[in-house]
PLY file of the C-alpha trace (Angstrom):
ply
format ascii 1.0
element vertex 114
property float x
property float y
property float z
element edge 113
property int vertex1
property int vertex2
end_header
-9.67 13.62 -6.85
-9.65 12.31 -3.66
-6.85 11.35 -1.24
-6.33 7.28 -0.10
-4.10 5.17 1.67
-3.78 1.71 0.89
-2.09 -1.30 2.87
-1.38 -4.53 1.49
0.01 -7.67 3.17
2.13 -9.94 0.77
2.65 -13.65 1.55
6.06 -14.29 2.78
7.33 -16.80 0.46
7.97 -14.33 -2.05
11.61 -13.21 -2.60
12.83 -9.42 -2.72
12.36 -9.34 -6.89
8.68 -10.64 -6.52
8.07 -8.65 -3.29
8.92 -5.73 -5.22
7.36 -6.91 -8.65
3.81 -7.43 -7.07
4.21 -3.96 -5.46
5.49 -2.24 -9.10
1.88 -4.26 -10.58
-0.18 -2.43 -7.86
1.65 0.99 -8.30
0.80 0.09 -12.64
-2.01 0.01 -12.22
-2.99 3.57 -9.97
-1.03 5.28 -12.73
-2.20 3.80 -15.68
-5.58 5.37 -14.01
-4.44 8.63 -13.50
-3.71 8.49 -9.58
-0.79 10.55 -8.50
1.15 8.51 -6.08
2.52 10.77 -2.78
4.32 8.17 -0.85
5.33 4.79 -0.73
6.30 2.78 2.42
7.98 -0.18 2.52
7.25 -1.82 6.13
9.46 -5.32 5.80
7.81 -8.54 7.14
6.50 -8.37 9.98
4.83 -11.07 12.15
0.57 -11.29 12.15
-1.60 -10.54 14.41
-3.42 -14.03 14.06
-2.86 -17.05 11.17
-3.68 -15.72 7.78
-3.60 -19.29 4.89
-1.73 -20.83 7.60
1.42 -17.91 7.55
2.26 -16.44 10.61
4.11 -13.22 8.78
4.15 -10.96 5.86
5.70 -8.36 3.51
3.59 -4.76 4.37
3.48 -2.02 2.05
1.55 1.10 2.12
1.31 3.24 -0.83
-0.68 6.84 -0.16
-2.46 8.58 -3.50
-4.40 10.88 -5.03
-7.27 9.16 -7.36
-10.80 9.08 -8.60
-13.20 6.80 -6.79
-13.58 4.36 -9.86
-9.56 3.42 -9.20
-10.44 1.89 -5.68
-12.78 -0.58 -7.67
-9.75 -1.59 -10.22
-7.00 -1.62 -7.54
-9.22 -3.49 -5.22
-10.49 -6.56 -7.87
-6.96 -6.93 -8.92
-5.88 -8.03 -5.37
-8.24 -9.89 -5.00
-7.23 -11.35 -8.08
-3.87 -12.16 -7.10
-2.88 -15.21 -5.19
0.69 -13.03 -3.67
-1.84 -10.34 -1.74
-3.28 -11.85 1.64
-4.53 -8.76 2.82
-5.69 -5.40 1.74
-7.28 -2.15 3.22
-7.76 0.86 1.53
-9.56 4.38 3.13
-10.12 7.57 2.12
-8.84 10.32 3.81
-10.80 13.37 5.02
-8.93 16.51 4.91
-7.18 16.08 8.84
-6.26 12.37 8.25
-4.42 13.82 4.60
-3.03 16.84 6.95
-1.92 14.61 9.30
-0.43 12.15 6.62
1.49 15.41 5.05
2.75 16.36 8.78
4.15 12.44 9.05
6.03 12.58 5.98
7.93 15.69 6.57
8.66 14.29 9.49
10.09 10.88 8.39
12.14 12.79 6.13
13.77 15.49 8.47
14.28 12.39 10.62
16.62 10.85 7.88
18.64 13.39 7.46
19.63 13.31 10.97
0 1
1 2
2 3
3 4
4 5
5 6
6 7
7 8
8 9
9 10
10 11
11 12
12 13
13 14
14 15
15 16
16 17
17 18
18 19
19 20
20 21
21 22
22 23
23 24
24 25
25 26
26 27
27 28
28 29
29 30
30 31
31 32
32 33
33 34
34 35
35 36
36 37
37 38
38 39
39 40
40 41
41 42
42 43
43 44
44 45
45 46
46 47
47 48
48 49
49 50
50 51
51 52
52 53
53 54
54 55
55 56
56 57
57 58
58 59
59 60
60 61
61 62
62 63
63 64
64 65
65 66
66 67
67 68
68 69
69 70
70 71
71 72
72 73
73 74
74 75
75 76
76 77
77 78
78 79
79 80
80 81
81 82
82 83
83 84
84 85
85 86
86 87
87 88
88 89
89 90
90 91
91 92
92 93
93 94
94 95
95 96
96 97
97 98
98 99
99 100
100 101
101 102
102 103
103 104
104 105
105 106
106 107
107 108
108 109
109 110
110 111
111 112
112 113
């Protein structure tokens, strides 16, 4: 199994239930093919870089897994598929970029407890 990261940008005229509907779809479908999900970030809407379908903003969400390379193929045709994801990137991580990833999230979370 390999280690990815995934981004997604959801439009913005979604409310909070389908926000987090379209991201509970996406998470489905990773564990109905055996990925093991590690984290899950929730990055709020933020404004775009340029126009994307005429919207100036969107919902980000990064989810960060462990999967088989035939998942990326699923994951990626269904958002293309659907008409709430206006962006997508997914990469693989080599074994510093999943160090580094491990070294941010026990980070994050010693910074909450603060």
């Amino acid at each position: 199994m390999n280690q990815y990261e995934t981004v997604f940008i959801l439009t913005p005229v979604l409310s909070d239930v389908q926000m987090k509907e379209a991201v509970e779809k996406f998470k489905g479908i990773l564990t109905a093919e055996g990925a093991e999900i590690i984290n899950e970030e929730n990055w709020g809407l933020k404004k775009l870089a340029y126009p994307i379908e005429k919207k100036s903003t969107g919902f980000y969400q990064l989810i960060e897994f462990k999967a088989e390379p035939a998942t990326i193929a699923k994951l990626e045709l269904n958002y293309r598929r659907d008409e709430r994801v206006i962006r997508y990137l997914t990469t693989k991580f080599d074994k510093y970029a999943a160090e580094y990833a491990a070294k941010r999230r026990s980070l994050k979370s010693t910074n909450k407890e603060d």
